[in-house]
N, C-alpha and C positions, 0 to 999 in steps of 0.2 A: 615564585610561582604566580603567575596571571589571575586575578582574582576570577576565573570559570565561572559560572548560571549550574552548580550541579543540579541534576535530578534527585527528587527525593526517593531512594530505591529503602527505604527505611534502614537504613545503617549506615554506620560513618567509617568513612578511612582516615589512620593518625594523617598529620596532614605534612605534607612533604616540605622539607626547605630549599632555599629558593640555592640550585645550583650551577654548574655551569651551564650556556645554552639552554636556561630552561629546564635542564634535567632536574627531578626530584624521584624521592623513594621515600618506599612507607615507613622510614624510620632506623635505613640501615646505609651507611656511607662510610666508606673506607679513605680518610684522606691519606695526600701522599707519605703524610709524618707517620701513619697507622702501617704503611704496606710493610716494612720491614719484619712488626711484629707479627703480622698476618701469615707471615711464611712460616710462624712458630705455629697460631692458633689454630690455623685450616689443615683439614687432613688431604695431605698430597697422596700419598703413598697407602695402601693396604693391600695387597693381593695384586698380580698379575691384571687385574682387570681397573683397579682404582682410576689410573690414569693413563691415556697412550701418547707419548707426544709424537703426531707426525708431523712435526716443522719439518716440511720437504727440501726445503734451501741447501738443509746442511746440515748430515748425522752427526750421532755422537763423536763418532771417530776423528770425521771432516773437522766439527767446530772441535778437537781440541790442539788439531796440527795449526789451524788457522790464530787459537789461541796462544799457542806453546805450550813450555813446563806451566802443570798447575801451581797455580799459586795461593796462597791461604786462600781461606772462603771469605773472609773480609774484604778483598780484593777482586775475587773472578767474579764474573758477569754471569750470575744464576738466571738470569734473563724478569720477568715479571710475572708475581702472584700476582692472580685475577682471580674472582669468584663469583660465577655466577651462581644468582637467584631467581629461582625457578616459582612461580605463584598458578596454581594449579585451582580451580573451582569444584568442587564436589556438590554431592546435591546436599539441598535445603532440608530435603525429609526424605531419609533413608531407611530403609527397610531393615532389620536386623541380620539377612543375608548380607545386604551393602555393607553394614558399620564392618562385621565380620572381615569381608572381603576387603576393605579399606585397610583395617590393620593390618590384613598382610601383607598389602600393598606398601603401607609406612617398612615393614620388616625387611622389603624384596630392596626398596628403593634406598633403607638404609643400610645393606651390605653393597650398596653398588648392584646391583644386579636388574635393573627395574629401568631407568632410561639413560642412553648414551647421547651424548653432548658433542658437535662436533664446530670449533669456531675458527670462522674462514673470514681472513682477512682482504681490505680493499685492494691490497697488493699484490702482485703477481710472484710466483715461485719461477725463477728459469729454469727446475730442471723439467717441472710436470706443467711447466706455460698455464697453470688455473693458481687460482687466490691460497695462500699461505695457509696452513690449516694444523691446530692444534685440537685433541680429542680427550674426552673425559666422561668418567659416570657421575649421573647424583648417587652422592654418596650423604645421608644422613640428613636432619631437618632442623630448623630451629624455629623461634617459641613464634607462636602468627605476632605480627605486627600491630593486628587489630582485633576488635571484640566480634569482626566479621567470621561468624563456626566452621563456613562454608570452605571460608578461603585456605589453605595448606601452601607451606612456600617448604622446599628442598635448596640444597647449595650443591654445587658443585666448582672443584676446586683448578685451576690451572696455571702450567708453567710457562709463560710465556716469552720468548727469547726476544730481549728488547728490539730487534728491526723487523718484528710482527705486522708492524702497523696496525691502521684502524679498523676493529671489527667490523663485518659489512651483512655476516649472514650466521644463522647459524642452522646446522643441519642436526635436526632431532627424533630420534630412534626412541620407540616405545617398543618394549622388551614384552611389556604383561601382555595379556590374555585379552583384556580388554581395553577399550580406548579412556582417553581421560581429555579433560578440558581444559585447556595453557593459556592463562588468562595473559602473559607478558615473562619475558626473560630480561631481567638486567644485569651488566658484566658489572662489575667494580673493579676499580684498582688501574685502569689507562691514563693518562697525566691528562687528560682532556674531562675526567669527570667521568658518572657512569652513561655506561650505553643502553638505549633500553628499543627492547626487543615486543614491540606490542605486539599481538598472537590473536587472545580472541577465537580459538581454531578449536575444535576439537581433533586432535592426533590418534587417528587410525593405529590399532593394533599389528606389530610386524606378520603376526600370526593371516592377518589379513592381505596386508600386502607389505611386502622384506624393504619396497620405498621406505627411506626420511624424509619428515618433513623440510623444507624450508623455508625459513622464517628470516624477516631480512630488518636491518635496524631503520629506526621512524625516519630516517632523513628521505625525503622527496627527491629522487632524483627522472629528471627525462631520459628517454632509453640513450639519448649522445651524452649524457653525461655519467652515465653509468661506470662507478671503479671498475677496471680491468679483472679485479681481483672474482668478481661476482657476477658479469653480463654472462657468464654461462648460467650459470646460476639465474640469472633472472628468466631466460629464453626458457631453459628448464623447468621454472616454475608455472611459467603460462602453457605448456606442451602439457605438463602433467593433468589441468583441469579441461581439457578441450575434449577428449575421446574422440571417436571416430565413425559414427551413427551406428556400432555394431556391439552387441549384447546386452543380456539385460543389466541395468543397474541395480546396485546393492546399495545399503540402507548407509554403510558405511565410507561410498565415494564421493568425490567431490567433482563429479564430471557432470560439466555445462554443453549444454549440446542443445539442436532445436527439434521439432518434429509440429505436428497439424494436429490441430484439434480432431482428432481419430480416436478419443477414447469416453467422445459423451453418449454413446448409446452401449445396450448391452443386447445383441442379437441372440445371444445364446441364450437368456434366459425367457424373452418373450418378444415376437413379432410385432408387438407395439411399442418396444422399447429403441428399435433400429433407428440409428438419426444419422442423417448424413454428415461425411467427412468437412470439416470448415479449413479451407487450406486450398489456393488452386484456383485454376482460372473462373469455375463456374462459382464458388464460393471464397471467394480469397478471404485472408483472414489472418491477424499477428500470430505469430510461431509462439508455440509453450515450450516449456522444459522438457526433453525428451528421457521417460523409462526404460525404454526399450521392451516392455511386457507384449509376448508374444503375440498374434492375431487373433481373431475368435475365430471359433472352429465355422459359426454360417456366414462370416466374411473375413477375408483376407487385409480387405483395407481399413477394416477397422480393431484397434488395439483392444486387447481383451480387459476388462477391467478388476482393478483391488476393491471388495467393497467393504465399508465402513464394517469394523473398529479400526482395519488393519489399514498402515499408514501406505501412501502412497510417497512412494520419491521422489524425493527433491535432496541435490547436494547435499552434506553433513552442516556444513554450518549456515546452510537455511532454513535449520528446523527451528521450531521452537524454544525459549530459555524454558526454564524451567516455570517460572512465575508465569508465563505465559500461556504452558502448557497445563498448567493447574486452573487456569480461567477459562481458556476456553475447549486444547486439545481431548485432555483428559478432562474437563469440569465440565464447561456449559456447553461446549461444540457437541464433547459425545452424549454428552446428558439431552442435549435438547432435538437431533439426530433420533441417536439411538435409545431413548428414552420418552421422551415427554411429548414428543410428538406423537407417536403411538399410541400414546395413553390417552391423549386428546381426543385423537380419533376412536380408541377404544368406547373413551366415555361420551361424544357426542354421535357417533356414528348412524346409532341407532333413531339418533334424533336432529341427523344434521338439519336442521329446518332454518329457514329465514328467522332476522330478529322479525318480531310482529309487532314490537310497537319502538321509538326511542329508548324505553326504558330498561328493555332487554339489553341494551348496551352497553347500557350505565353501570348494569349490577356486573359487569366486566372488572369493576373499578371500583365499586360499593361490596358488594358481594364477593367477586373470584369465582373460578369455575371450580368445583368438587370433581377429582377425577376417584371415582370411585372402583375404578378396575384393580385388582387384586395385584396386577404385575406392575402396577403404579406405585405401589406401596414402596418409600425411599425415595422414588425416583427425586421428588422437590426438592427433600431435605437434603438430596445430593447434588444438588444443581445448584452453581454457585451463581445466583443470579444478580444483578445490576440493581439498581436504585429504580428503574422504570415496572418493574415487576418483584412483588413480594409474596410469601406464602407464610399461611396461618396451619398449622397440623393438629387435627384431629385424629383420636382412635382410629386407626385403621382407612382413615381419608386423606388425602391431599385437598389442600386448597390453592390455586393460584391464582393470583389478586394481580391484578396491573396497575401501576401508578398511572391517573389521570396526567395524557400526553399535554404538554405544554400547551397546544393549538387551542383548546380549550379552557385550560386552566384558571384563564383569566376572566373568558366571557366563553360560556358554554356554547351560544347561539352564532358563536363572528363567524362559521363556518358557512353559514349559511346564504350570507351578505356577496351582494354583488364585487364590494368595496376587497372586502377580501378573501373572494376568488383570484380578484384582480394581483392583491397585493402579494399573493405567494408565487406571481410569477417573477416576482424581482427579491422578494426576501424569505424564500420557504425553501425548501431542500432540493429543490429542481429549476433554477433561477439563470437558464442557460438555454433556455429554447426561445424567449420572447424576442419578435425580430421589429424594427422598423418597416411601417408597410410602405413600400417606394414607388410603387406602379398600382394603377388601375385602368381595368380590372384586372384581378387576378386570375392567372392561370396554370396549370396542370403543366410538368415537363413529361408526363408517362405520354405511352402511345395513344394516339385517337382510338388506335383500331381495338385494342384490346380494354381501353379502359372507357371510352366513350370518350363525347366535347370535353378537349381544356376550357371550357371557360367555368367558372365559379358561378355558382346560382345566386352569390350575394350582386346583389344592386348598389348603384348611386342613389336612387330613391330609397331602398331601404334605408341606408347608413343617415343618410343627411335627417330621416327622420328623428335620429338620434343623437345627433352633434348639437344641439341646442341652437341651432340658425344660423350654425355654421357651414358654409359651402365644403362637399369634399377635396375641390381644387385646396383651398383652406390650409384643412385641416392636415393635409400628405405634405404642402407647402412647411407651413409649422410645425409640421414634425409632430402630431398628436395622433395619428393613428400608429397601433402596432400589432400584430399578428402573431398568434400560435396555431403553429402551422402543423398538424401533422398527417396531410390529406397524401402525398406524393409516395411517403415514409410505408402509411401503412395501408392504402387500398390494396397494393399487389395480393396482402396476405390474409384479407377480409375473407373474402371467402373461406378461405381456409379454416379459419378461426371460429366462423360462424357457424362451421360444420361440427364441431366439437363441442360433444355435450354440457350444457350448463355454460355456456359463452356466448356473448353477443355484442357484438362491434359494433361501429361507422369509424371512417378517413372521418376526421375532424377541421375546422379550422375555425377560428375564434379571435374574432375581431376587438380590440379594445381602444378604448378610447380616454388621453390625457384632459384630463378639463384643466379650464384655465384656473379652477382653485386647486390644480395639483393634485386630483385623484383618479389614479387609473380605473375604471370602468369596465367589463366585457357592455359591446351592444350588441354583437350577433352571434350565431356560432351556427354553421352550415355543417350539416353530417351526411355524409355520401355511404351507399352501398355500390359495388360494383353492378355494371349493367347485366342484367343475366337474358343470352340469347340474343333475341330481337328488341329487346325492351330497351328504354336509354338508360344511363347511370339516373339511380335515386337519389336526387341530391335534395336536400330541403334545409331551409334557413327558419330556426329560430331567434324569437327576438325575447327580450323580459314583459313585455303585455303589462296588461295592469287588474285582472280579471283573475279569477282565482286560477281556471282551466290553464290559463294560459303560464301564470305564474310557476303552477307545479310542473309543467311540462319541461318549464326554463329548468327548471332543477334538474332533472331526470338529463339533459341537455349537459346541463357544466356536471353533475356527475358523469356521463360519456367521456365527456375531455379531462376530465383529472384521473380518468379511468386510462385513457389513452396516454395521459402524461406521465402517470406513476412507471407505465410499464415502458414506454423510451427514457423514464432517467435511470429503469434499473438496469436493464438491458444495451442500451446506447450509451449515456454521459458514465454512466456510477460504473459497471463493466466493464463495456470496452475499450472507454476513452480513457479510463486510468490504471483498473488492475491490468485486461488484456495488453492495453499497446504500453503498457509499460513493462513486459515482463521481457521482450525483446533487449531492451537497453540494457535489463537486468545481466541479461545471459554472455551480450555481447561484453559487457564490461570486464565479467570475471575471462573470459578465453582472450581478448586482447588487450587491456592493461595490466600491467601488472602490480602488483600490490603495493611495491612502490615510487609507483606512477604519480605524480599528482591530482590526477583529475580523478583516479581510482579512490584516494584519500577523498578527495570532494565531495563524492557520490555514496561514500560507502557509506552513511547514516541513510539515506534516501532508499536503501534498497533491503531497508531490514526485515524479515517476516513475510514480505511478496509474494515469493515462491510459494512457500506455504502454506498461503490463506488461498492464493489460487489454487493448489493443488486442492486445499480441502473444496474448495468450492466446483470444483470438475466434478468430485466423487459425489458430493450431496446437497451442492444446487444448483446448479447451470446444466446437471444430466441429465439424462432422457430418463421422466417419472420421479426427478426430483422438485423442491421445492418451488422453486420459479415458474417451471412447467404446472403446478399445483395451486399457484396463486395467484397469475398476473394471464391475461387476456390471452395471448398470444398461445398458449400452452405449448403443444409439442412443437412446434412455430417459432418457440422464443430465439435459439439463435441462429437459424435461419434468417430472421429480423435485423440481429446483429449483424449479423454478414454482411447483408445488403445495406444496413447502414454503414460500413465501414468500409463498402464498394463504394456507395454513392457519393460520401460525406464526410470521410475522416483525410486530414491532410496533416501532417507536421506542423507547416507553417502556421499553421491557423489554430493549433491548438495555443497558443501563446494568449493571456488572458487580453492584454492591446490590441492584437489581431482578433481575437474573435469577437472579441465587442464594434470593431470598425467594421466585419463581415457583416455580422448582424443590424448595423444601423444603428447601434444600442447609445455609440460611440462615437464621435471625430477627430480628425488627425488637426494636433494644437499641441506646436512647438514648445509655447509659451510653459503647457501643466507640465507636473512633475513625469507621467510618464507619457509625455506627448501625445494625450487623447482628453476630449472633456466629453463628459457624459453628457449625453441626448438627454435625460429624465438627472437628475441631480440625485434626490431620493431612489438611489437605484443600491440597496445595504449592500448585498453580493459586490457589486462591479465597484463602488464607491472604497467599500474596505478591501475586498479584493487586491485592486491598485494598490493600495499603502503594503499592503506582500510583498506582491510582486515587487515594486520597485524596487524593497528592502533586498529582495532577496539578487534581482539583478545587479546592485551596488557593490553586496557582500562578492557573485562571482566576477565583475569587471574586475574588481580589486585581486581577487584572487589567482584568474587567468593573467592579468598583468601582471604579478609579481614572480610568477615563473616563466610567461614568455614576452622575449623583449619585443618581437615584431612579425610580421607575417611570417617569413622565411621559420621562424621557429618552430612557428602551427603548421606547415605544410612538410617540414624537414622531419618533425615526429612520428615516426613507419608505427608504433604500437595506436597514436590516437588516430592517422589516416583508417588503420585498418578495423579500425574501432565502428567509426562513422560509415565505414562501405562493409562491414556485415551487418550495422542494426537496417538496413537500407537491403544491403543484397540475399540476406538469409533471414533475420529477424523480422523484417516487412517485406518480404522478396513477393510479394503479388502485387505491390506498390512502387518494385525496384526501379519502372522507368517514367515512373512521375516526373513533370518539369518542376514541379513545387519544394523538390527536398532542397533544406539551404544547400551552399557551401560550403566548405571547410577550408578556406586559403587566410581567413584572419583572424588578431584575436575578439573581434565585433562578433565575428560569426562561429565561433567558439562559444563564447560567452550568451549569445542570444537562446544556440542549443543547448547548454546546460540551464540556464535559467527557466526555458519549455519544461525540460526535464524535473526538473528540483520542483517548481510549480505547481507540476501535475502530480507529484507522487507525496504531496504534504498541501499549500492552501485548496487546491484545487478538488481534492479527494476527502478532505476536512470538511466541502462545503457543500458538496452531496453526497458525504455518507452519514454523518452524526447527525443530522436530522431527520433520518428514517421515521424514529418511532417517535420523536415530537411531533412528527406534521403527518407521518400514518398511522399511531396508532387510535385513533380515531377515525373509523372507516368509514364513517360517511364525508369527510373531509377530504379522504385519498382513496376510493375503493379501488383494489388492485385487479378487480374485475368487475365488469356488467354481466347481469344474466338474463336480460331481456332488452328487449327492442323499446323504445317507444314508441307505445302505443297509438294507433292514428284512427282516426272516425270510424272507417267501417270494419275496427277490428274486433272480434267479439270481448277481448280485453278490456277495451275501451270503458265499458259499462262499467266495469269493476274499479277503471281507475276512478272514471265521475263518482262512483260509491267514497269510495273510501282514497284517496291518491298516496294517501302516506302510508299503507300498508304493500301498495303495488311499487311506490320508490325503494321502502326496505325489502322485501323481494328482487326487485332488480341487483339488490347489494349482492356481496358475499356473506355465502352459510354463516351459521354459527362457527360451525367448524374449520371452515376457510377463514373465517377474519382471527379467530384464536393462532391457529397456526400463524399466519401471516405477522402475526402481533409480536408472537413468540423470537420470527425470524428476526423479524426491525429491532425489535429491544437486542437482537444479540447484537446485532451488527451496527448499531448503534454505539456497542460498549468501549469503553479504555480500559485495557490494562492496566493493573499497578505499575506497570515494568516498561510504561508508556513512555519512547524518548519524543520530546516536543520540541519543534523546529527553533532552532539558536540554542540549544542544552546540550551539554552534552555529560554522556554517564563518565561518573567517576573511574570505573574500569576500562575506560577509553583515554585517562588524560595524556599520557603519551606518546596518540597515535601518530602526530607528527611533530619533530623537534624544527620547528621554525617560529622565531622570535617574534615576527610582522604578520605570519599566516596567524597567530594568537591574537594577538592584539585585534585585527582584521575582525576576526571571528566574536571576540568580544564585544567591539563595535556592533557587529550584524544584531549582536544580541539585545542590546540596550535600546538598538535602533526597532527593534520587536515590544520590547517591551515601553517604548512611548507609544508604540502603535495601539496597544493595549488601551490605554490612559485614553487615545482620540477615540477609540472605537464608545469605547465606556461612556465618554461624555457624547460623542451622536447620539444612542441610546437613550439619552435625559434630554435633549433638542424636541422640543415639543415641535419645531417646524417639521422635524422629520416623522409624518405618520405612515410613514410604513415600518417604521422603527420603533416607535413611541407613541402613546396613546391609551385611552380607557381600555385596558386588557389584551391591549397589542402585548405581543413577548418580545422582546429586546431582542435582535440580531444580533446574535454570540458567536454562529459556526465559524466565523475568523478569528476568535480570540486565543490568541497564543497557547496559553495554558490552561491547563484542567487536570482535576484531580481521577479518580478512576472511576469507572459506572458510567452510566447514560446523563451527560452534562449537558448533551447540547453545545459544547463548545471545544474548543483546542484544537489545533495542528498537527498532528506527531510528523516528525521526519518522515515516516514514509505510509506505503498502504498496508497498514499490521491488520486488518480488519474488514 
């Protein structure tokens, strides 16, 4: 066996020896000198049901004319005892119905009566033209292999006539009442070693549906090299998960299908909950997982909704494991939903008031909020929360305390510093909108007519006044000015926003400047209101002044922009660039490859928990009156927003981290670096670590695509991966279907290019704006997720109040008390890792034999080691005092790319894909 990276899932499996191909098992191998006695030890025979042999070749009658006179049994050709071993997962903590129900389940499955076994050979039969096929029950169990309580293995016994050939599939019937979990089947007893049958599936009840499942052995084949004995078999498996956009789904199928974000508002319950459909030419938008749950009764085109405790659909084996479902389903998702959030509001409601001074926010972190509401009671102590937030219980009180967020940890005050506003545009949890500024002046692509002049109210004389005596020509020349821009993004929906109580916007745009001692700077930042009427657009340019007036204004300023920036990276980069437009790839993958496809092997760690977390996230935050709507700028607006970014702004091509750093300016194209770009800014943590990913991870798939296909003709001749790539395209992005931008699919460069986009975005990419949530928000004056007033200007009667006092009307401008609690509560979840966390190059031990190739192991091992030097460089940049946006007096070290981590809110690690 390959020495593996396991996961620590806290328990060990005996450990397998090393057999043929690779094959190992947990401690039970039948070699060929053992099969004779095996035919004594295994129970072949009990009952009419024990075993069926249909070897369709050739009956009993046939093989013994074919035979002759029998001849002693020392001599006739009994053909070959196989045994398969069935490993089946149960839950962790079962209830005393379950244990109950379990042993009768042992009782049903050891008379044979409990699941039928059906194994189909690579070979073809001439009289039924399908794969050779022998049938049996589990009959009986033997002792677990490991001190794993969970795990249960049955046997099942077969006769197999030696020109059976190699097993290729096997077809599995679930008898009980209810469904079970088939962690892998392995046959013994074939002169090649054992075969083993990885699963991972949960098996539907016949009582459900009278289908078998099938389950096909780990070898990787392309659909032209498919055994004869099982290309039906394969067609039939990918037909099975596809459905046909008609009824509703049950909890229990495994149907992939698309539909339109048609199910974020709820008309029936209230006329301010209506949100429009996102799907279509006026809102296009990636395809989700389709329910099929009927219409609401006050519209037709929108799907009526499940609301929280009750689970919404998604396929069977994309729900939750079990450990996962104890963290977040059932633990902190429903605890802090349907639970604590309430209580929050219960207990602040009455008082949501602004903090009124700094110190009020501290005692967040010092202190804890007391939720005194009576239906609070439990709620904490049953809330399994992360390492970012803790609780202290009192008689009859709750206390919930939050761990002081990293952003601060070091130096309570850097929040406040020009130096780093600047620096969390390259190394804080939204470190993907900062662009090279290339032209001046700057200008507007919106309409004249609707939105007033494109031209930018920022000046040549303002800037130059702040470049240190440097010409603008200059400084655009050398590459020192750079731009956050988000004036185009969001004026359309200013108004709108503005209109909605307790919210107050500007279109932003925020000029910053590299000095020659290498510290990025903001010098200006222009905030636009739309033109209303006859009037022109409000545009007005602040600068940092040196006067106190002036000073606090600048704050009130970069808080609007980290105001604007929180809610396009939760809404634009964090949604819909990674969970959204990935969930299409998701969909497309399981209906046209099939499972043992290789590029399906590739992906499948990429695509674990997706579904799921989107699904939860439809029902109770991206909804209309859900969280997002509740805590960030835009409210019932929010993905309206998205939409329109994902009209104006989202490409394929360009989600590639090379590609969007050379769109941005961030970056240039140079042969010479490893991934043929060198960074504009060198200290740039994201893009700098970033690369070292990325390229690992492009290496790992060159390598991979190349070892299964030898040349174009093989990528183009593949009808399952063509049809792969022209539905994530024709139905999965189909409001995008006639873009010039989408690549190709004719080699394997461009095979390889789309999988690495893929793999990228659904692990470092999502790793690097999402686990920094509640380090760099949960400290709300550093990221507040909304403004609640304007900046104040001379002849406003406000104004007075700010010259009083400015820092009572900046915390005011913040979110509530009760807005930043909630919001806090959000990021720390979404911030968290599971125990059950698989991280990118690991892989779980109940995965080791998803595919039996010798070179794709090794390959994979390499990809892994080559991660973990990556580790080792990141660690020591970190300690590089050149690098200060990484290092320095109370800087926090740039972790969101480091491989691994343990569970809770780290700040750091990869997982395979978006669990979260």
């Amino acid at each position: 066996m390959l020495p593996f990276k396991p996961l620590n899932l806290n328990f060990s499996l005996r450990p397998s020896p090393p057999q043929v191909a690779l094959n190992s098992f947990w401690g039970i191998h039948f070699p060929p000198s053992a099969r004779r006695s095996l035919q004594v030890q295994a129970t072949v025979g009990g009952g009419d049901q024990s075993q069926t042999m249909t070897t369709t070749s050739l009956d009993s009658k046939e093989m013994k004319e074919k035979k002759g006179p029998m001849e002693p049994s020392s001599s006739v050709d009994e053909g070959i005892q196989v045994r398969a071993v069935v490993t089946i997962k149960k839950k962790m903590k079962e209830k005393i119905g379950e244990k109950l129900g379990d042993q009768w389940e042992y009782l049903v499955n050891g008379v044979g009566q409990g699941i039928k076994i059906q194994l189909i050979s690579h070979d073809i039969d001439p009289v039924t033209n399908s794969g050779k096929s022998v049938q049996t029950y589990v009959k009986g169990w033997i002792p677990k292999p490991s001190n794993v309580s969970y795990i249960v293995e049955y046997t099942a016994d077969f006769s197999v006539p030696s020109g059976f050939g190699c097993p290729g599939a096997i077809l599995i019937t679930n008898l009980h009442g209810k469904e079970f979990y088939l962690v892998e089947i392995i046959v013994h007893g074939f002169s090649g070693g054992p075969v083993f049958f990885p699963a991972n599936t949960w098996i539907h009840s016949r009582n459900d549906n009278p289908e078998s499942r099938i389950i096909f052995n780990n070898q990787a084949y392309l659909p032209s090299q498919t055994p004869a004995g099982i290309k039906d078999l394969r067609h039939e498996d990918l037909l099975s998960v596809r459905g046909n956009q008609h009824g509703i789904r049950k909890q229990h199928e495994r149907i992939y299908d698309y539909d339109t974000y048609n199910d974020l508002g709820n008309p029936d319950k209230d006329e301010e909950l209506v949100r429009p459909v996102l799907g279509g030419h006026e809102r296009p938008y990636p395809r989700r997982c389709r329910t099929g749950r009927p219409p609401t009764l006050s519209d037709p085109l929108s799907e009526s909704r499940i609301e929280k405790p009750h689970p919404v659909y998604v396929p069977r084996d994309e729900t939750f494991e079990e450990i996962k479902q104890d963290t977040f389903s059932a633990g902190r998702l429903k605890a802090l939903f349907h639970n604590l959030l309430p209580s929050l509001a219960a207990t602040l409601s009455s008082s949501d008031i602004p903090f009124k001074c700094f110190s009020d926010i501290d005692k967040l972190y010092i202190e804890g909020v007391l939720l005194r509401d009576e239906e609070s009671k439990g709620v904490v102590e049953n809330l399994l929360v992360g390492k970012m937030m803790k609780q202290v219980l009192s008689a009859g009180e709750s206390l919930l305390k939050y761990e002081i967020p990293a952003v601060i940890k070091g130096d309570k005050f850097s929040w406040l510093r020009d130096n780093e506003f600047a620096r969390q545009t390259l190394a804080g949890v939204n470190p993907v909108n900062i662009e090279l500024l290339k032209e001046f002046p700057i200008r507007s692509n919106l309409d004249p007519a609707l939105y007033g002049p494109p031209e930018s109210a920022i000046t040549k004389e303002l800037l130059e006044q702040e470049l240190s005596g440097m010409s603008l020509e200059q400084a655009i020349e050398e590459k020192r000015l750079f731009i956050l821009d988000y004036h185009d993004m969001l004026l359309p929906f200013i108004k709108k926003m503005n209109s909605l109580p307790g919210r107050k916007a500007y279109a932003s745009r925020t000029i910053l400047f590299y000095t020659k001692a290498g510290i990025l700077r903001p010098i200006a930042i222009e905030l636009s209101l739309p033109k209303m009427h006859s009037s022109p657009q409000n545009k007005r340019v602040y600068t940092q002044g040196h006067d106190a007036t002036t000073h606090w204004i600048w704050k009130l300023a970069k808080a609007h922009v980290s105001s604007n920036d929180a809610g396009v990276h939760q809404l634009v980069n964090h949604w819909l660039r990674t969970h959204a437009c990935m969930e299409p790839y998701i969909i497309a993958t399981h209906r046209q490859l099939s499972s043992m496809h290789p590029i399906y092997k590739l992906l499948h760690p990429h695509m674990r928990y997706t579904l799921e977390i989107n699904a939860l996230a439809r029902q109770n935050l991206i909804n209309g009156g859900g969280i997002i709507e509740a805590s960030f700028s835009p409210g019932k607006y929010a993905m309206e927003l998205s939409s329109a970014a994902y009209k104006n702004l989202w490409r394929f091509d360009m989600e590639s981290l090379p590609a969007d750093l050379i769109r941005r300016g961030m970056a240039e194209e140079d042969p010479s670096m490893p991934c043929g770009v060198k960074l504009v800014i060198e200290d740039y943590p994201y893009a700098a670590d970033g690369l070292l990913i990325w390229s690992a991870i492009k290496e790992w798939v060159e390598s991979y695509v190349g070892h299964f296909y030898s040349d174009s003709n093989s990528v183009t001749s593949d009808v399952e991966l063509q049809a792969w790539w022209s539905e994530i395209k024709l139905k999965g992005h189909c409001d995008k279907k006639n873009e010039p931008w989408w690549p190709k699919l004719d080699t394997q460069q461009d095979l390889s290019g789309i999988l690495t986009t893929m793999i990228w975005v659904a692990s470092g990419q999502h790793a690097a704006i999402n686990f920094g949530q509640y380090p760099f928000g949960g400290y709300v004056p550093n990221r507040p997720t909304l403004i609640r007033k304007l900046i104040p200007q001379e002849n406003d009667p406000e104004f007075e109040k700010f010259i009083q006092n400015p820092q009572i009307v900046f915390l005011s401008s913040l979110p509530t008390q009760l807005q930043a609690t909630k919001v806090m509560a959000v990021q720390d979840t979404l911030s968290t890792h599971s125990p059950d966390e698989e991280y990118l190059g690991q892989l779980n031990p109940l995965h080791n034999h998803r595919i039996n190739d010798h070179e794709i192991l090794e390959l994979f091992n390499k990809f892994s080691a080559k991660l973990e030097e990556i580790e080792e460089i990141i660690n020591a940049r970190n300690k590089d005092t050149r690098l200060r946006n990484r290092s320095g007096a109370g800087v926090p070290p740039y972790e969101l790319l480091l491989r691994s981590s343990g569970p809770g809110v780290t700040g750091r690690g990869i997982p395979n894909s978006i669990s979260i």
